[in-house]
DRENTORKOL-3810 file (N, C-alpha, C; in nm, 4 decimals):
REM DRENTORKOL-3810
@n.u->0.0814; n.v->-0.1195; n.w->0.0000; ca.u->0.0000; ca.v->0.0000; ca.w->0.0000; c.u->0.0862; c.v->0.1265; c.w->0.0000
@n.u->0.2160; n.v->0.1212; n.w->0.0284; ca.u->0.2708; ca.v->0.2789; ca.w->-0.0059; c.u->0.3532; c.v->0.2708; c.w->-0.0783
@n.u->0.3604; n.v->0.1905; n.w->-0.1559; ca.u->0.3720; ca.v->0.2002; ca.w->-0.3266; c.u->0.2922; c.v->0.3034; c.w->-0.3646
@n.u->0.1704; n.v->0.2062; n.w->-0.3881; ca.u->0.0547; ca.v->0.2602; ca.w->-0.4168; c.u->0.0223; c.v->0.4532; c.w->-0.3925
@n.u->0.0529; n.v->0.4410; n.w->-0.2702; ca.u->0.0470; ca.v->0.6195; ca.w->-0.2178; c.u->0.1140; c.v->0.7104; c.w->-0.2469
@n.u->0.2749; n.v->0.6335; n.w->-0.2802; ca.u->0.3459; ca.v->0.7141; ca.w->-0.3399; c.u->0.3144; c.v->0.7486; c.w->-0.4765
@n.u->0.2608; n.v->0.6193; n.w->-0.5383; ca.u->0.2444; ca.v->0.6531; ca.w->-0.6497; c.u->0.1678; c.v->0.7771; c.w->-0.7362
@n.u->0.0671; n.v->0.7526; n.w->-0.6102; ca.u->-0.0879; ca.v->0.8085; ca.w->-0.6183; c.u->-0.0591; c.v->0.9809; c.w->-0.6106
@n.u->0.0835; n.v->0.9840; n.w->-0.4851; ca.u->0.0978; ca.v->1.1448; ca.w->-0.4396; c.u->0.1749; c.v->1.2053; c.w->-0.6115
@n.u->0.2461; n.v->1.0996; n.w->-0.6499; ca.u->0.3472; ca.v->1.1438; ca.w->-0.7583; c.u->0.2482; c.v->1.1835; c.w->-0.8876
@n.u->0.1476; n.v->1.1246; n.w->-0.9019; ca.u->0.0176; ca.v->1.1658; ca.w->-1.0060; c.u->-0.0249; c.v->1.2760; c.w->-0.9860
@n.u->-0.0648; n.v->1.3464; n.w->-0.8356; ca.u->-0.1518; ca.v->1.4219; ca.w->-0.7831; c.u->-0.0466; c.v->1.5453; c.w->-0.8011
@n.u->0.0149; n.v->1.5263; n.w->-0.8114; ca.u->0.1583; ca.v->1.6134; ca.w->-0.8150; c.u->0.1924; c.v->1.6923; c.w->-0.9584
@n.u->0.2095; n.v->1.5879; n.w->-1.0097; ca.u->0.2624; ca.v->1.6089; ca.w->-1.1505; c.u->0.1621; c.v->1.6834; c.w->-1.2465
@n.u->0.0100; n.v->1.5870; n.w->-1.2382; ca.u->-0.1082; ca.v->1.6572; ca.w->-1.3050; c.u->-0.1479; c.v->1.7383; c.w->-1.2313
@n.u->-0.1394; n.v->1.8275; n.w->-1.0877; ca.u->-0.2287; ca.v->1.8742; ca.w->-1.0542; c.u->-0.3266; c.v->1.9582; c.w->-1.1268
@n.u->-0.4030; n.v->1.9776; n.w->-1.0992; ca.u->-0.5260; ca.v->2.0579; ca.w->-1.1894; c.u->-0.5975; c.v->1.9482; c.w->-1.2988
@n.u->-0.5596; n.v->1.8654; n.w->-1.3251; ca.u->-0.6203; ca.v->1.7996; ca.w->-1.4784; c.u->-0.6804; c.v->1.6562; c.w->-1.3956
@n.u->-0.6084; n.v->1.6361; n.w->-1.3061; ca.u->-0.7020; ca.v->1.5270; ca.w->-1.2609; c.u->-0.7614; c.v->1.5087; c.w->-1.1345
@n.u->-0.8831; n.v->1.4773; n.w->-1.1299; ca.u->-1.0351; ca.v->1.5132; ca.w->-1.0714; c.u->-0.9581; c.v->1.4182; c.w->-0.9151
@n.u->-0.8696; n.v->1.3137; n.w->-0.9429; ca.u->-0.8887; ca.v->1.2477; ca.w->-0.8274; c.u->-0.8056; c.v->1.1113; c.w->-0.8354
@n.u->-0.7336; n.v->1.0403; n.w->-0.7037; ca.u->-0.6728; ca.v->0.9279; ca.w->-0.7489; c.u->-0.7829; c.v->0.8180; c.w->-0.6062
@n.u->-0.7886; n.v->0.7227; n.w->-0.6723; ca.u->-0.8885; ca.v->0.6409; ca.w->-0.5679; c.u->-0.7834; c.v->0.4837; c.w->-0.5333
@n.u->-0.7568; n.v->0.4910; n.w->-0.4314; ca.u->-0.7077; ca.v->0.3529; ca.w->-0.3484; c.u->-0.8007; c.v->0.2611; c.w->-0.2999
@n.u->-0.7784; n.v->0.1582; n.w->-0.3631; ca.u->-0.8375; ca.v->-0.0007; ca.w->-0.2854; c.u->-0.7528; c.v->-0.1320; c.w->-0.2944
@n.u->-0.7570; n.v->-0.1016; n.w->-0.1573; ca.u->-0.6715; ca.v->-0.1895; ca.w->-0.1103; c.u->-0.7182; c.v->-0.3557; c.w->-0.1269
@n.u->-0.6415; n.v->-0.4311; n.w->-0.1865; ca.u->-0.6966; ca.v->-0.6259; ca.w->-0.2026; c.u->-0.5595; c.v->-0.6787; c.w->-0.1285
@n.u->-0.5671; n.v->-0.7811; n.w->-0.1374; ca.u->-0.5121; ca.v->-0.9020; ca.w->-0.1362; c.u->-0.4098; c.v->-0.9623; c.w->-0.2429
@n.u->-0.3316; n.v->-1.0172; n.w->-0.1794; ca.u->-0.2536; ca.v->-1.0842; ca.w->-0.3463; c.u->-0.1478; c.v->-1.0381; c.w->-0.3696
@n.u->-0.1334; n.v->-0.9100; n.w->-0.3909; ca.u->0.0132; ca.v->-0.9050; ca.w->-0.4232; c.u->-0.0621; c.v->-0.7719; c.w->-0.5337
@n.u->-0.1876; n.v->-0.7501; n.w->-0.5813; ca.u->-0.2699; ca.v->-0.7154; ca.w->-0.7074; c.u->-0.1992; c.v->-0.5481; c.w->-0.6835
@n.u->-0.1809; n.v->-0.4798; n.w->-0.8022; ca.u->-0.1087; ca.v->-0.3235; ca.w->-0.8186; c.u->-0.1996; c.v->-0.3267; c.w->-0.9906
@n.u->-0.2870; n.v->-0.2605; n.w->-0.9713; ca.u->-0.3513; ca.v->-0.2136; ca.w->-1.1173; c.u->-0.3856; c.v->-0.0580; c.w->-1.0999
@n.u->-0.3379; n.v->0.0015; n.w->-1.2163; ca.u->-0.4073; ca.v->0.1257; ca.w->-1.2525; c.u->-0.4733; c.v->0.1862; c.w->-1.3404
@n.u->-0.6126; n.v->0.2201; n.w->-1.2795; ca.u->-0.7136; ca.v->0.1904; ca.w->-1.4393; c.u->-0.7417; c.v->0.3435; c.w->-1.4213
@n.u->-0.7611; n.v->0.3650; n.w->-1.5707; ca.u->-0.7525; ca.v->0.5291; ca.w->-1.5685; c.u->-0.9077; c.v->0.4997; c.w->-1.7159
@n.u->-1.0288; n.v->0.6020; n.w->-1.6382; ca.u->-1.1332; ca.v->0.5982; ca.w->-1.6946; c.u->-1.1208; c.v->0.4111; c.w->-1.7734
@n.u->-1.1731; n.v->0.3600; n.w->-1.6811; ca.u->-1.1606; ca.v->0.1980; ca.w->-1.7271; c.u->-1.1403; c.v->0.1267; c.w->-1.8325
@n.u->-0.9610; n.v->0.2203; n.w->-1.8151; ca.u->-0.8661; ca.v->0.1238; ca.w->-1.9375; c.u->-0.7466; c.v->0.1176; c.w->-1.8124
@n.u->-0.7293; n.v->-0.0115; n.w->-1.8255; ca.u->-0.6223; ca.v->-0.0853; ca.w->-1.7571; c.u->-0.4398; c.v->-0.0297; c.w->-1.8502
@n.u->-0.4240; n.v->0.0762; n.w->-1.7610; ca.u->-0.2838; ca.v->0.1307; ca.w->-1.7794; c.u->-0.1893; c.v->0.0503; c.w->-1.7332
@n.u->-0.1657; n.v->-0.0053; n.w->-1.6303; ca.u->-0.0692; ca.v->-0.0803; ca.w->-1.5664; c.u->-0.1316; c.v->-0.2053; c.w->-1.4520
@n.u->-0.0759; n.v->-0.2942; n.w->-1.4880; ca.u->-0.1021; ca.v->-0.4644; ca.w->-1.4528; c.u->0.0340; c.v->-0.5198; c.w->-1.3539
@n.u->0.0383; n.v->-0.5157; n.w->-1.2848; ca.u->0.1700; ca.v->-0.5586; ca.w->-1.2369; c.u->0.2307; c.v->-0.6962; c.w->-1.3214
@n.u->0.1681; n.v->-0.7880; n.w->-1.2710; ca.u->0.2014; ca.v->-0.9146; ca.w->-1.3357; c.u->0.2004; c.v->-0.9545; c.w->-1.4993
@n.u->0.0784; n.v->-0.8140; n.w->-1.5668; ca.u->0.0879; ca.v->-0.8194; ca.w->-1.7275; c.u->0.2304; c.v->-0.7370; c.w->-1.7765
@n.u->0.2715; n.v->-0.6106; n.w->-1.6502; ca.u->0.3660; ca.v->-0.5308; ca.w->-1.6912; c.u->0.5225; c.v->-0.5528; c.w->-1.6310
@n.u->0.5176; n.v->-0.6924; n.w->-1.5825; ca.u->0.6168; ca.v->-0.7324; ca.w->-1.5519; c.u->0.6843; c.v->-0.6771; c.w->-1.4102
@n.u->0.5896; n.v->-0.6405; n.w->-1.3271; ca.u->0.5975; ca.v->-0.5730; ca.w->-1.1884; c.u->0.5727; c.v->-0.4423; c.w->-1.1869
@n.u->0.6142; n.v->-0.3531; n.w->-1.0982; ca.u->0.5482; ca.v->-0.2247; ca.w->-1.0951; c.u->0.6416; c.v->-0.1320; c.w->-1.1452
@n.u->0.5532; n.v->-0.0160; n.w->-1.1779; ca.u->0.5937; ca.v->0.0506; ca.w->-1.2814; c.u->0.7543; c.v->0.1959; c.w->-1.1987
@n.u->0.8324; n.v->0.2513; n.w->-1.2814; ca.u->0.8356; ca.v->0.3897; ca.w->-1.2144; c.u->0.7852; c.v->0.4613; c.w->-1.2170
@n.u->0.7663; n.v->0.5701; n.w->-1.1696; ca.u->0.7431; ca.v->0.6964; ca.w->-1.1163; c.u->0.7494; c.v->0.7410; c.w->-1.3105
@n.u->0.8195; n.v->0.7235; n.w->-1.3241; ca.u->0.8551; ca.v->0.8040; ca.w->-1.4742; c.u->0.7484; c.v->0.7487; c.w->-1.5599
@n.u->0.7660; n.v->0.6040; n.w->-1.6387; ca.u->0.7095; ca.v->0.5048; ca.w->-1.6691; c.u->0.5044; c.v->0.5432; c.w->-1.6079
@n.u->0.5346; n.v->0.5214; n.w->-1.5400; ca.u->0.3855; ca.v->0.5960; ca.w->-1.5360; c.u->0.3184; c.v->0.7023; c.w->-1.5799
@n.u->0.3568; n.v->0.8176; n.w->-1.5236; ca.u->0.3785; ca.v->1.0026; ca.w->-1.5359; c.u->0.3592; c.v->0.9613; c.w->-1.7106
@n.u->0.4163; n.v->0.8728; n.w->-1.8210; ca.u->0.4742; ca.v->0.8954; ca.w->-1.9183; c.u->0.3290; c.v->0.8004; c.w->-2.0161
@n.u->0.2799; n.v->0.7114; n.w->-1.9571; ca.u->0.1831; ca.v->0.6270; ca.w->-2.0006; c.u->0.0083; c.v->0.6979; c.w->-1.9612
@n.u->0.0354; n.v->0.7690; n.w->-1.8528; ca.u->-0.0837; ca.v->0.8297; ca.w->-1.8075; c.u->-0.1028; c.v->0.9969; c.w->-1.9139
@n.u->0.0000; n.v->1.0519; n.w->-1.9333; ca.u->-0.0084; ca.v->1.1446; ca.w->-2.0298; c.u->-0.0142; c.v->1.1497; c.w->-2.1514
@n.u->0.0805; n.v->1.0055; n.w->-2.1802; ca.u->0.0205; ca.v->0.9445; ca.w->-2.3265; c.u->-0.1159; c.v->0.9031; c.w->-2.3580
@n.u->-0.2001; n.v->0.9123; n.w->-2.2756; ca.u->-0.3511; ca.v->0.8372; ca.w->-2.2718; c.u->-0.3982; c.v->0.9754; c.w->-2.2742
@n.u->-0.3892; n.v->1.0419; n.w->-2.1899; ca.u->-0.4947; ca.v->1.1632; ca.w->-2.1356; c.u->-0.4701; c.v->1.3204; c.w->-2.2177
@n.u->-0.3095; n.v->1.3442; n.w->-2.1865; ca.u->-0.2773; ca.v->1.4790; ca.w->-2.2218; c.u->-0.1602; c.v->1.4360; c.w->-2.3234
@n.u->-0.1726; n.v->1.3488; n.w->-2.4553; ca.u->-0.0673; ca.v->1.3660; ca.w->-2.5084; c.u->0.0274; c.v->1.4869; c.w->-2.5720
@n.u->-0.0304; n.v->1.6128; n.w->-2.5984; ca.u->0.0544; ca.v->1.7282; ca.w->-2.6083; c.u->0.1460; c.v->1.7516; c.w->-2.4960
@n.u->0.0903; n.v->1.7254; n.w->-2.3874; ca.u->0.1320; ca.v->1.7875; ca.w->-2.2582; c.u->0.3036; c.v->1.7677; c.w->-2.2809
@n.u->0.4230; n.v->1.8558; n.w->-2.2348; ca.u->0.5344; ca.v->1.8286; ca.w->-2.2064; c.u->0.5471; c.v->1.7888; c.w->-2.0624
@n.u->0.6356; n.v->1.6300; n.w->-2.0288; ca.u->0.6864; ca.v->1.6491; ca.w->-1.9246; c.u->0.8250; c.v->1.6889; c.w->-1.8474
@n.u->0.8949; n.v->1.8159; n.w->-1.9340; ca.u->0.9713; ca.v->1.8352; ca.w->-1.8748; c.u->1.0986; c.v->1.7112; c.w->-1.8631
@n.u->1.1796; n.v->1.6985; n.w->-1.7795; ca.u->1.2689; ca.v->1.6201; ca.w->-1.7731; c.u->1.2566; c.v->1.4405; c.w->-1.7853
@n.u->1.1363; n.v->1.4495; n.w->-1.7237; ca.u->1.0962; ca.v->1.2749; ca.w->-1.7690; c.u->1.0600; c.v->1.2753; c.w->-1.9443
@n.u->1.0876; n.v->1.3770; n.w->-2.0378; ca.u->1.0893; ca.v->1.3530; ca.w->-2.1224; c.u->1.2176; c.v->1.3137; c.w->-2.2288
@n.u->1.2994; n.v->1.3467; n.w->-2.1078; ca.u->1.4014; ca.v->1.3190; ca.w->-2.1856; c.u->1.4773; c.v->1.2249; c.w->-2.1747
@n.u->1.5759; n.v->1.1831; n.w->-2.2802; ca.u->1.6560; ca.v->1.0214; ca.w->-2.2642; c.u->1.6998; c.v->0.9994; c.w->-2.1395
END
């Protein structure tokens, strides 16, 4: 779970203003999914474990705000 929170603060962070909200539920298992308007962005076990900080920031803006620049995670 503070994976998860970190993850969640690093979203809330990065987009602030553009996104309405990050929602935690907590299971069982080992389970780390992040579904953004219910499309499955990241799968732990489909994505080969969990994602970075970058790697995310970079898949969530590719979906939502692809113009958007991110600044240094954009670069090599």
């Amino acid at each position: 779970m503070l994976r998860a929170t970190w993850m969640a603060q690093e979203l809330l962070h990065t987009f602030a203003g553009d996104l309405r909200g990050v929602t935690l539920e907590p299971v069982t298992g080992g389970a780390f999914e992040i579904l953004v308007n219910d499309e499955l962005l990241w799968e732990r076990k489909r994505d080969g474990g969990f994602p970075s900080a970058k790697e995310l920031k970079r898949r969530l803006r590719d979906l939502l705000f692809p113009d958007r620049e991110l600044g240094h995670l954009d670069r090599p």
